[in-house]
C-alpha positions as CSV (number, residue, x, y, z in Angstrom):
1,X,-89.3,124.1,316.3
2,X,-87.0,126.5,314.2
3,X,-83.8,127.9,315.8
4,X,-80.3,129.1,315.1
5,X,-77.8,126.6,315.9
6,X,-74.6,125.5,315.4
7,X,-73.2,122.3,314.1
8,X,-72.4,121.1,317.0
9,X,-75.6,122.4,319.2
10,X,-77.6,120.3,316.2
11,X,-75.7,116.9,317.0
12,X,-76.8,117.6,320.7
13,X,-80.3,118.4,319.6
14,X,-80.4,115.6,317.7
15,X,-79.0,113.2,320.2
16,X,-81.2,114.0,322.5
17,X,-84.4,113.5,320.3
18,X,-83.9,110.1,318.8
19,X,-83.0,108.6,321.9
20,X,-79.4,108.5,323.1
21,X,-78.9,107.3,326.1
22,X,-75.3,108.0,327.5
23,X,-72.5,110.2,325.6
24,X,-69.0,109.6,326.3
25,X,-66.4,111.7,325.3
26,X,-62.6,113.4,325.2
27,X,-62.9,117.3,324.8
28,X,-61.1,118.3,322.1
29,X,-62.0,121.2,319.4
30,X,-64.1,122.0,317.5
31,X,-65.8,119.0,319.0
32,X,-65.9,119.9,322.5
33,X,-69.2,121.9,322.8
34,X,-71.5,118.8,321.4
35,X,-71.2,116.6,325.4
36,X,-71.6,120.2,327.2
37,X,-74.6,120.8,325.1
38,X,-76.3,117.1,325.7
39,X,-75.9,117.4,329.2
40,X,-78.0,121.1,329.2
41,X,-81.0,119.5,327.5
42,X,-81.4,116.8,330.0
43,X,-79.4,114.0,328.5
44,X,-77.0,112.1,330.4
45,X,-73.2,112.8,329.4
46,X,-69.4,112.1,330.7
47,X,-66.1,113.1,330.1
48,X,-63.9,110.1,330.0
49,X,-60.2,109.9,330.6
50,X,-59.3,109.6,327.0
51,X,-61.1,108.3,324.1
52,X,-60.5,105.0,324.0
53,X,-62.2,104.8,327.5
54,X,-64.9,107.2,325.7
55,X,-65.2,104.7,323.3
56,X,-65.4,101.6,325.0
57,X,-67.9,102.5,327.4
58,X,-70.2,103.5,324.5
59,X,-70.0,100.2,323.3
60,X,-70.5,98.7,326.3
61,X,-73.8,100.7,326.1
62,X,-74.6,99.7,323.0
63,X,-74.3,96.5,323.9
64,X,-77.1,96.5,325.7
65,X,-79.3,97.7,323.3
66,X,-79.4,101.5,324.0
67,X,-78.2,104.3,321.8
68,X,-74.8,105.7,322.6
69,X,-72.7,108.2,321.0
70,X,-69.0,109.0,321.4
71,X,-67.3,112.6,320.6
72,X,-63.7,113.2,320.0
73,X,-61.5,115.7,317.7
74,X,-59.7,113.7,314.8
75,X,-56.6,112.9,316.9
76,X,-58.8,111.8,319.7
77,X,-59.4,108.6,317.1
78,X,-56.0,107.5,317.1
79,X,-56.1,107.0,320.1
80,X,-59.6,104.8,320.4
81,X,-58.7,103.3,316.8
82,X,-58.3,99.9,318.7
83,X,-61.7,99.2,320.0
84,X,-62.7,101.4,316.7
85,X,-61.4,98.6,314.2
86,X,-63.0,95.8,316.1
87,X,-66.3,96.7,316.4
88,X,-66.7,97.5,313.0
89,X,-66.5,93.3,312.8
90,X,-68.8,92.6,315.6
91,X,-71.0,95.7,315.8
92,X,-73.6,96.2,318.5
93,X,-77.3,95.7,319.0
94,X,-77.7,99.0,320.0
95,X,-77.6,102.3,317.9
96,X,-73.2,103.4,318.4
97,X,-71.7,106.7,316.1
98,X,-68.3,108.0,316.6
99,X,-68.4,111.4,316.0
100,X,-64.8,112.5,315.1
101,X,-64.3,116.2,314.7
102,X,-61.6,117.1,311.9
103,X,-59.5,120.5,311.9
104,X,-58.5,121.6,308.1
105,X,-56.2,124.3,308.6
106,X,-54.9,122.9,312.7
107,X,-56.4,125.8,314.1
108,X,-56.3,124.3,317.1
109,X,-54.5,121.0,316.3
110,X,-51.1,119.9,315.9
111,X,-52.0,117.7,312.0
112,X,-54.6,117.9,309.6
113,X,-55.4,114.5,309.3
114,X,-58.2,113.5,307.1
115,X,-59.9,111.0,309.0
116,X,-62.5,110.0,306.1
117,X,-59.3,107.7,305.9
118,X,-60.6,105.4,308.9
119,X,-63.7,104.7,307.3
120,X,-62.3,102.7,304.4
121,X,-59.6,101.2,306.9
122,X,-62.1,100.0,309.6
123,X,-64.9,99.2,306.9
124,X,-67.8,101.4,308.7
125,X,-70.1,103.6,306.9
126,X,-69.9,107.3,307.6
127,X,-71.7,110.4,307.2
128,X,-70.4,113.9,306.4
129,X,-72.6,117.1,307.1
130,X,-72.4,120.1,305.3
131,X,-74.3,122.6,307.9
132,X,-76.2,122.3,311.2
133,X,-79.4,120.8,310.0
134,X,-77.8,118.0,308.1
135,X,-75.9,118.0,311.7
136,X,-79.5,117.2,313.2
137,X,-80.4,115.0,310.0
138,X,-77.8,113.1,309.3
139,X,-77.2,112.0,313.1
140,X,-81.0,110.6,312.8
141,X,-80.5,108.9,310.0
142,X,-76.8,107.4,311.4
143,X,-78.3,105.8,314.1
144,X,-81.3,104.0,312.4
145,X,-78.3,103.0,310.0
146,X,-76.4,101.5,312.9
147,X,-79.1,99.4,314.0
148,X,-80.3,98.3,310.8
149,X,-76.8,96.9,310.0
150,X,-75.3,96.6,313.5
151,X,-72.4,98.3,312.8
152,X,-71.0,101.7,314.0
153,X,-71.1,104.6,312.2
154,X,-68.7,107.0,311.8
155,X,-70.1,110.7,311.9
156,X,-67.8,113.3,310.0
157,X,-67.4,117.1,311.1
158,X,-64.9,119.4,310.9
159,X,-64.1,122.8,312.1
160,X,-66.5,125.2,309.9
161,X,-69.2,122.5,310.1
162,X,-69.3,122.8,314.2
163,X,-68.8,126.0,314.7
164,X,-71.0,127.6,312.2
165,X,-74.5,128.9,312.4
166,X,-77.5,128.3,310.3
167,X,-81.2,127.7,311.1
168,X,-82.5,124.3,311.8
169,X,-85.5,122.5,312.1
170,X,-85.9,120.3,315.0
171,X,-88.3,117.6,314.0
172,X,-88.9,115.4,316.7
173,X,-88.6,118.1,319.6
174,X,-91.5,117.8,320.4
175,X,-92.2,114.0,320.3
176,X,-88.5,112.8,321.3
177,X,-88.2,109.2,320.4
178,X,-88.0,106.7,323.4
179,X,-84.7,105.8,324.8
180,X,-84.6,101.8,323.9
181,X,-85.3,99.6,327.1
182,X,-81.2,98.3,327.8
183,X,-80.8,94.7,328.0
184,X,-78.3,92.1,327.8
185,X,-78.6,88.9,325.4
186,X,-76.0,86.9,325.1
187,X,-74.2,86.0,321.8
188,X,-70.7,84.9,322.3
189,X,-70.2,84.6,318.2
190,X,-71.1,88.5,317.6
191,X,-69.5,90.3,320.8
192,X,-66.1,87.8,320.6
193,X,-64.2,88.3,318.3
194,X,-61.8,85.3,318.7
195,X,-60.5,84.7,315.2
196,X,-63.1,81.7,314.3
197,X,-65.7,84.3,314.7
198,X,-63.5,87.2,313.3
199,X,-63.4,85.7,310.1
200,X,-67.2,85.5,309.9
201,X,-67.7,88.8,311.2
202,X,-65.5,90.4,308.5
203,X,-67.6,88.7,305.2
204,X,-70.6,89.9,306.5
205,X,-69.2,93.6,307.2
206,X,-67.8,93.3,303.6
207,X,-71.2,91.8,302.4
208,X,-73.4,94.8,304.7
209,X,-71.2,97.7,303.2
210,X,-72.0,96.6,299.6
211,X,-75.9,96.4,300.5
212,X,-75.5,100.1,301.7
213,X,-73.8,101.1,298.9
214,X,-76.7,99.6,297.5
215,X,-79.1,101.5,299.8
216,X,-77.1,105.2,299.5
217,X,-77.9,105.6,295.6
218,X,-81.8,106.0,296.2
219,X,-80.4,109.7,297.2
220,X,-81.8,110.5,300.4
221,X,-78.3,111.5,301.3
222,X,-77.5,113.3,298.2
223,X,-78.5,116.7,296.5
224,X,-77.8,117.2,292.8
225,X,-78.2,120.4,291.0
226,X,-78.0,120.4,287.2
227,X,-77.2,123.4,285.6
228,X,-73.7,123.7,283.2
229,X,-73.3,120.8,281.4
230,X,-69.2,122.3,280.8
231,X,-68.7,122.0,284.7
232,X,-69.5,119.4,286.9
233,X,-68.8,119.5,290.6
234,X,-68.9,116.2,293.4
235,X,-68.3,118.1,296.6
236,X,-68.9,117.0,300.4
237,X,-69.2,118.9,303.7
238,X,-68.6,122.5,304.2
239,X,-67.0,122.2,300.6
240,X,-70.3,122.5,299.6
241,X,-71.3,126.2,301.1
242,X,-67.9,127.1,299.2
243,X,-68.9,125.7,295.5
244,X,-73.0,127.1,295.6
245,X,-71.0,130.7,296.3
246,X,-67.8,130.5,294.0
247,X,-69.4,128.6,291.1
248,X,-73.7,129.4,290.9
249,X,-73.3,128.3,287.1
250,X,-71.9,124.8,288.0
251,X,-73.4,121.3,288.5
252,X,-73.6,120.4,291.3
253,X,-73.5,116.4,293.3
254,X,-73.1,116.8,297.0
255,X,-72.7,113.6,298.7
256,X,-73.7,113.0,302.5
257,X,-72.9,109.5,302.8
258,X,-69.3,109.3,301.9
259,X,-68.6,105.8,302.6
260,X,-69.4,103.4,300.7
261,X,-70.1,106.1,297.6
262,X,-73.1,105.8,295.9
263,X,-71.2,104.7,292.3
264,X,-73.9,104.7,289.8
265,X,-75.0,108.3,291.0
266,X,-71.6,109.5,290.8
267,X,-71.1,107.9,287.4
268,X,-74.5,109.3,286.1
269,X,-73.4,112.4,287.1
270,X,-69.8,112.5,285.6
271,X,-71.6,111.5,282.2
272,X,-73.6,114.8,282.3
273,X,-70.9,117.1,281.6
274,X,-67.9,117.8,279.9
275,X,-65.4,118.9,282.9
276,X,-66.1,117.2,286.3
277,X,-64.0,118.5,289.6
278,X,-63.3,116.8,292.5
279,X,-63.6,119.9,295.1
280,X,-63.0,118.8,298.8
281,X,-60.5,120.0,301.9
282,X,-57.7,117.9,302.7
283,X,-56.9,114.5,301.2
284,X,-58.1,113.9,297.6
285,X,-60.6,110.8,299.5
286,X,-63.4,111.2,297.3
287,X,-61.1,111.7,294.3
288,X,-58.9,108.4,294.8
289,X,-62.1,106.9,296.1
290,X,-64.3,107.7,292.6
291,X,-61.4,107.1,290.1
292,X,-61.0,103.7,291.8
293,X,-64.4,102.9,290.6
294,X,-63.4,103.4,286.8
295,X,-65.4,106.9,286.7
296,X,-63.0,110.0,285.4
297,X,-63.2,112.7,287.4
298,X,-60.5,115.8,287.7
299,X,-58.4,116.5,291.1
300,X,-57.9,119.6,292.6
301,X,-54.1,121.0,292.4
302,X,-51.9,119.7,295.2
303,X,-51.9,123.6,296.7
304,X,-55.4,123.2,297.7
305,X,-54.5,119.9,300.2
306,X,-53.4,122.2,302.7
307,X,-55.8,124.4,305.4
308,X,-59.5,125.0,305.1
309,X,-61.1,125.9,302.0
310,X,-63.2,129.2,301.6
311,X,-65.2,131.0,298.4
312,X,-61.9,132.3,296.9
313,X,-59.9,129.5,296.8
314,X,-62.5,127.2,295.5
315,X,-63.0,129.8,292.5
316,X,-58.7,129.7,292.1
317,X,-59.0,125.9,292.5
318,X,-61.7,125.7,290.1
319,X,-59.7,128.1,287.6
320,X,-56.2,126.1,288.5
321,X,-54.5,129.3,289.3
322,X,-51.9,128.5,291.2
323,X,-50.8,132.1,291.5
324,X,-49.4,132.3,295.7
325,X,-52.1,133.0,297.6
326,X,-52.6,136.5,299.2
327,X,-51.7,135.8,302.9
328,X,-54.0,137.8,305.3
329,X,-53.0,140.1,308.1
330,X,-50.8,138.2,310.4
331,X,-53.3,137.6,313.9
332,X,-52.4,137.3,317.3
333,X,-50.2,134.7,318.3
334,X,-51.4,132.1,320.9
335,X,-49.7,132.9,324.2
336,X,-50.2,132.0,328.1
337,X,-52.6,133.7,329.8
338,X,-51.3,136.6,332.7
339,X,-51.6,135.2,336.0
340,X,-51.2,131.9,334.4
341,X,-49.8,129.5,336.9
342,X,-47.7,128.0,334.0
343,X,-45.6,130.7,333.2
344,X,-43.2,130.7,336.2
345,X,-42.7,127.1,335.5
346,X,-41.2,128.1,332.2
347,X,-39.3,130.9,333.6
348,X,-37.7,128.7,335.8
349,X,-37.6,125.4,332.6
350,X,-35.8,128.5,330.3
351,X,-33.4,129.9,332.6
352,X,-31.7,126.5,334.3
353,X,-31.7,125.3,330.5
354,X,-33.6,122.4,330.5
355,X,-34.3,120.2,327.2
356,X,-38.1,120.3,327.9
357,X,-40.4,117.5,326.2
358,X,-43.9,118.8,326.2
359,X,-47.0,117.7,325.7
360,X,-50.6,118.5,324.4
361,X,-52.7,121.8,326.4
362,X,-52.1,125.2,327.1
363,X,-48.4,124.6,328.5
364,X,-47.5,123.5,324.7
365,X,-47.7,127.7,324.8
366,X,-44.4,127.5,326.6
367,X,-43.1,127.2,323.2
368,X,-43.5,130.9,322.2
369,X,-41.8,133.8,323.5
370,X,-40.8,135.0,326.1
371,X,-40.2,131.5,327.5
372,X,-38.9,129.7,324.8
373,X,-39.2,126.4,327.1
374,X,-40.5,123.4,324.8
375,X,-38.2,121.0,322.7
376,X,-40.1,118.4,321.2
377,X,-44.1,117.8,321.2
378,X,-45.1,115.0,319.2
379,X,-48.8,113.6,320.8
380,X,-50.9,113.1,324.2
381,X,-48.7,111.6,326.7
382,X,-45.7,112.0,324.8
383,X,-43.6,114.3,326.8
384,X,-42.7,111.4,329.4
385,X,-41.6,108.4,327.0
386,X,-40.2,110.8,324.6
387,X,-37.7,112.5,327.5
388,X,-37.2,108.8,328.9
389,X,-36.3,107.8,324.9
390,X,-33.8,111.0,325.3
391,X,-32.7,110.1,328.5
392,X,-31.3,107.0,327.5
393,X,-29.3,107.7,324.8
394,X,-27.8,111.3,325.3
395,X,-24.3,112.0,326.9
396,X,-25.5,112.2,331.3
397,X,-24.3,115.4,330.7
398,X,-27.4,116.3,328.5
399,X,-29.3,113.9,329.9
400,X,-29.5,115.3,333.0
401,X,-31.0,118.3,331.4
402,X,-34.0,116.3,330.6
403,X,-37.5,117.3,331.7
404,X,-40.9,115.8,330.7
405,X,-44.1,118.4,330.9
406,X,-47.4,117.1,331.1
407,X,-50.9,118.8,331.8
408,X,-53.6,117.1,334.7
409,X,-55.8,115.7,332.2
410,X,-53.6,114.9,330.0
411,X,-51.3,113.1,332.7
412,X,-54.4,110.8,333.1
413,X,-55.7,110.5,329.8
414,X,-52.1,108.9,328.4
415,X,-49.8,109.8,330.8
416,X,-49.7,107.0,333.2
417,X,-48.4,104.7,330.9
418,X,-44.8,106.5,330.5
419,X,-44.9,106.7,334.3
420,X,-44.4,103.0,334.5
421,X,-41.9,103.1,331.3
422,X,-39.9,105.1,333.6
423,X,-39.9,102.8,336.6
424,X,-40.1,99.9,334.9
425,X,-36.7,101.0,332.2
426,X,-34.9,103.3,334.4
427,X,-32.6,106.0,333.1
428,X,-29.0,105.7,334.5
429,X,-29.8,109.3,335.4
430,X,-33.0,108.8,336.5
431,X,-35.9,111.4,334.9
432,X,-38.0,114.2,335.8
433,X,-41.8,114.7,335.0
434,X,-43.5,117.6,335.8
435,X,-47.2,117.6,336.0
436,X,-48.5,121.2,335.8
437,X,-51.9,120.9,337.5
438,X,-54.3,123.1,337.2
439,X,-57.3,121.6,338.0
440,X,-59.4,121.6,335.1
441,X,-58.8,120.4,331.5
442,X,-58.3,124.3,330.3
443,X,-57.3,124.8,326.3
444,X,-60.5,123.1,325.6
445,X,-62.5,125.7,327.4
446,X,-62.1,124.5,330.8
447,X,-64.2,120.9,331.4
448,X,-63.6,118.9,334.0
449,X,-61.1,115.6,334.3
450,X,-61.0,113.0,336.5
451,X,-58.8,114.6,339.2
452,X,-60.7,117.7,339.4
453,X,-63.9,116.2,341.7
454,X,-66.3,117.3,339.3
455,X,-68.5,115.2,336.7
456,X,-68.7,117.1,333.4
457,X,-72.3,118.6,334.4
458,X,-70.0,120.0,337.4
459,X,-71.7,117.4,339.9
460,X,-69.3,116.2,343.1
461,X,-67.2,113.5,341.8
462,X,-64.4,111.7,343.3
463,X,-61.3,113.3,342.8
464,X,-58.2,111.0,341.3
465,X,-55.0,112.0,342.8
466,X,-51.9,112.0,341.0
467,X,-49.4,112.2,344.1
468,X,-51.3,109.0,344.9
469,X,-51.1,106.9,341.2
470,X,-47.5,108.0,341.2
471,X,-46.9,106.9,344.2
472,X,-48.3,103.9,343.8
473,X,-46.7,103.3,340.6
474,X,-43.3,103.5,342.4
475,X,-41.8,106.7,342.1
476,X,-38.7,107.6,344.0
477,X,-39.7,111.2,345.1
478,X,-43.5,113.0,344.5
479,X,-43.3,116.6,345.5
480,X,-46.4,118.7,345.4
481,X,-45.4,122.7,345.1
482,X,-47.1,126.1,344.0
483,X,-44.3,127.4,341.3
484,X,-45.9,130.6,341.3
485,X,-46.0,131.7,345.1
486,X,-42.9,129.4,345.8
487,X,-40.7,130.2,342.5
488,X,-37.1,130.1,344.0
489,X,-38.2,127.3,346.5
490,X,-39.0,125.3,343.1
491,X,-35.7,126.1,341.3
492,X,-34.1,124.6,344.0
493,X,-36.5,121.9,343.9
494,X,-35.7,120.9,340.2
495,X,-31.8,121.4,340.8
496,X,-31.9,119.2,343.4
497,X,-34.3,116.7,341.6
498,X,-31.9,116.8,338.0
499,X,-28.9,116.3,339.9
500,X,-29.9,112.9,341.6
501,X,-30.2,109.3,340.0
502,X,-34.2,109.4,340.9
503,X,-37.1,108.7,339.3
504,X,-39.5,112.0,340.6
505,X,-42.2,113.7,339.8
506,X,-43.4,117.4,340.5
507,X,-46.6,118.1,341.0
508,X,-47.3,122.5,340.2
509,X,-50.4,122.7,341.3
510,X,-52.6,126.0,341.3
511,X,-55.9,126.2,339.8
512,X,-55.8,128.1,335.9
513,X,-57.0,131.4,336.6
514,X,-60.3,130.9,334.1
515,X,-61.3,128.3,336.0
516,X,-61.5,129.9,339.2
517,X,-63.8,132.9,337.6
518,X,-65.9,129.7,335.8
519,X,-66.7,128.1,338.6
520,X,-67.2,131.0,341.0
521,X,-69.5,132.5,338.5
522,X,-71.4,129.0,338.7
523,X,-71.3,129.2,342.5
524,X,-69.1,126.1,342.1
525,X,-65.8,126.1,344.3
């Protein structure tokens, strides 16, 4: 079967053919659409409260022999980078790839990390596309490498990589390979990873990852085109669309398995030609990673660290002009839907002169004009400890000012914690949190969360209520209020609220107004 797809329609093609049997997830672009997709076909997909949860539930899967994949953007890793490290020691019996889902450029993103780091931390292997059928390839080939070696893969996207069309070729479509029977076998050593065992575990990660270094330089992940023997390219990824284009005369070595390199290739390569380039987006990985190895090889100019890559740049790269780059026409800047039920909350943030900390989502719009409402953004979850951190140590009359913003999903997928910081190391002046509810998880293009009542295929789920967990947490005051029909009753509301000692929380809740026309249009209410 031949199609169009995208990258990230290809990793849910692929998924579903050799096997998987449960993905877990975070949405987060330009990953976001690869869960959605899985569930279409038939295969069985959730939306977890954050990505460790994602994460950990994957591996519990994979513990019991299945296949399981788990899909996040690049932050989304930080976050499950604690179960990440430790199962790169004891690995699973069952096929596990951790799909994170870079941004070059922070289109939607608030770094650029280059998360090709995490593979050399955590010791795993990991694969890099460069367009949607290496998407369905590669994925393949990542799980029979996780079983082979029991250890997780990491699987390497980014933005152009996801989004991006090109024809594929969906092998097994029409013979899907078996999901693997799930069963338990017990094997304390493996699956604890008390430090007697740890120690163990680590030598033979060390000792796996040299046999696939072994393994990777028989090229099955590797294309090599020899032309010039004056310029020599070693490219990954979407990089690679951008050298074929800006330099046809060039050789060319594209690697697919980044981690652990495939030396002798590389050095075999390098000996060819006279001049040999280094051309990737973001961090020079493959550069530090090759001249490590004793193999000279030429770095791209510092300039080209920053955003995504793209035909003319690689050709300026190539050519080390460093001449500014032309800037094109400035776009549309990001702003707040009309009718959004956020923006009266910032109306009402911007005129009693709040210090605002925000948070990750749509309301991190509140920033722009006309509201002008957000202070300080820093991660998921932030926007309570940070204002608590704030609260603490500015003059009370400041710190009464203070006001955290958080988002539904995002409440819930980091959230809670700073909630019990709050109870738990009380301000003198008490805080105020606002959780703007809208009942769906929207910037990402609107998927459920756990308090919505909806599983991510839209199913009735139970809904989590947030009045109740902060409640429960021990919260002075919880006041549930609609700042958009009841806008002065609010103001009051938050006057009354900053000027007390009390620990409260406000709960806006109306649903986004996308939502609403999603789920009518799906006959969903």
């Amino acid at each position: 079967m031949k199609l169009l797809a995208s990258g990230n329609e290809a990793v849910a093609m692929a998924a579903l053919d050799c096997g998987v049997t449960l993905g877990c997830g975070y949405p987060g672009t330009p990953s976001s659409e690869i869960l959605d997709e899985f569930s279409k076909l038939g295969g069985s997909a959730e939306w977890a409260p954050n990505e460790k949860c994602a994460l950990e539930v994957a591996i519990g899967a994979a513990y019991t022999g299945s296949r399981a994949l788990t899909t996040m953007k690049h932050v989304g890793l930080n976050v499950a980078a604690d179960p990440f490290f430790t199962i790169a020691y004891s690995g699973t019996p069952g096929g596990l790839v951790v799909i994170s889902a870079d941004d070059p450029g922070m289109a939607s993103s608030q770094n650029e990390q280059d998360n090709r780091r995490y593979a050399v931390a955590a010791g795993v292997p990991m694969f890099e596309p460069a367009d949607s059928q290496e998407c369905y390839d590669f994925l393949i080939a990542a799980f029979e490498l996780a079983e082979k070696f029991r250890s997780p893969v990491l699987f390497r996207m980014t933005t152009r990589v996801c989004h991006s069309q090109c024809v594929v070729e969906r092998r097994f479509a029409d013979a899907p390979m078996a999901k693997k029977a799930a069963s338990f076998t017990r094997d304390p050593q493996s699956n604890v990873m008390v430090p007697a065992f740890a120690r163990l575990a680590h030598k033979r990660m060390r000792s796996d990852l040299h046999t696939m270094e072994e393994m990777n330089e028989n090229g099955s992940f590797t294309v090599e085109k020899n032309a010039s023997a004056d310029l020599g390219i070693i490219t990954s990824g979407i990089s690679y669309q951008h050298v074929l284009d800006a330099a046809p005369e060039a050789s060319v070595l594209k690697l697919g398995m980044t981690y652990p390199l495939p030396v002798k290739t590389i050095a075999a390569f390098a000996a060819k030609v006279k001049r040999c380039l280094i051309v990737e987006e973001g961090d020079s990985f493959l550069y530090e990673q090759i001249m490590a190895n004793g193999i000279k090889v030429e770095n791209k100019p510092e300039a080209f660290r920053f955003g995504e890559l793209n035909v003319s740049r690689v050709r300026k790269l190539i050519a080390g002009d460093l001449t500014p780059e032309v800037s094109g026409a400035p776009g549309k800047p990001p702003q707040l839907c009309p009718g959004c039920p956020h923006r009266k909350t910032f109306e009402v943030l911007r005129d009693l002169g709040c210090i605002v900390s925000g948070d990750i989502g749509c309301y991190t719009l509140g920033v722009m004009p006309p509201f002008k409402a957000i202070d300080t953004c820093v991660c998921m979850g932030a926007s309570v400890t940070v204002g608590l951190g704030m609260r603490h140590t500015l003059p009370e009359s400041e710190a009464r000012k203070v006001v955290s913003v958080i988002g539904d999903s995002t409440f819930l997928h980091t959230g809670i914690n700073g909630i019990v910081e709050m109870v738990y190391n009380r301000p003198a002046t008490g805080h105020v949190v606002l959780i703007l509810d809208n009942r769906i998880t929207a910037m990402t293009g609107c998927q459920e969360n756990p308090a919505t009542g909806r599983k991510l295929d839209h199913s009735p789920a139970y809904a989590v209520s947030l009045e109740n967990i902060v409640k429960g947490i021990g919260v002075d005051n919880v006041d549930v209020i609609d700042t958009t029909a009841e806008t002065e009753k609010f103001a009051e509301l938050l006057k009354t609220r900053l000027a007390s000692n009390d620990c409260s929380v406000i709960i806006a809740r109306r649903p986004c107004i996308l939502a609403v026309a999603k789920m009518a249009k799906m006959g969903k209410n």
